[in-house]
N, C-alpha and C positions, 0 to 999 in steps of 0.2 A: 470406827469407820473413818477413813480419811474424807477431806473434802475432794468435792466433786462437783469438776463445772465443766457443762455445755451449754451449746447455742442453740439450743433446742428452740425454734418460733413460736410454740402454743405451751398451753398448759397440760394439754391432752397427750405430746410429744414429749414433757418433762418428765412428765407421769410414766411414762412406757419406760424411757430412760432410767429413771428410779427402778423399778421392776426387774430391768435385767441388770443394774451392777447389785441390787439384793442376790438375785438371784444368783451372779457371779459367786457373791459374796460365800453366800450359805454353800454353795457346792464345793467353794474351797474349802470351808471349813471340817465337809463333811470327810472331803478327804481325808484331812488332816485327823479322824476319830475325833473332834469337837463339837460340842452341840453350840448353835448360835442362837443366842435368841433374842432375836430386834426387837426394838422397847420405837415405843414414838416417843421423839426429842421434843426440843420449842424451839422454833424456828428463834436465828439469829436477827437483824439487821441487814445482815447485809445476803440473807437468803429471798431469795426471789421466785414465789411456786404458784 
């Protein structure tokens, strides 16, 4: 996944954000005949959730 920033004000609006570029995510790939399958990372430094 590439990074991905917005200015989302809450954490509850961050949250939702995350949800649809997954969801972005996986519908492309589903396209593509690829199965995706998201792993939970560890947040960096300079991730802010």
């Amino acid at each position: 996944m590439k990074d991905g920033y917005s200015f989302d004000l809450s954490k509850e609006s961050t949250r939702e954000t995350y949800k649809n570029i997954l969801k972005s995510y996986l519908k492309t790939f589903k396209r593509l005949g690829l199965v995706a399958i998201p792993v939970k990372g560890i947040l960096d430094q300079l991730a802010v959730i």
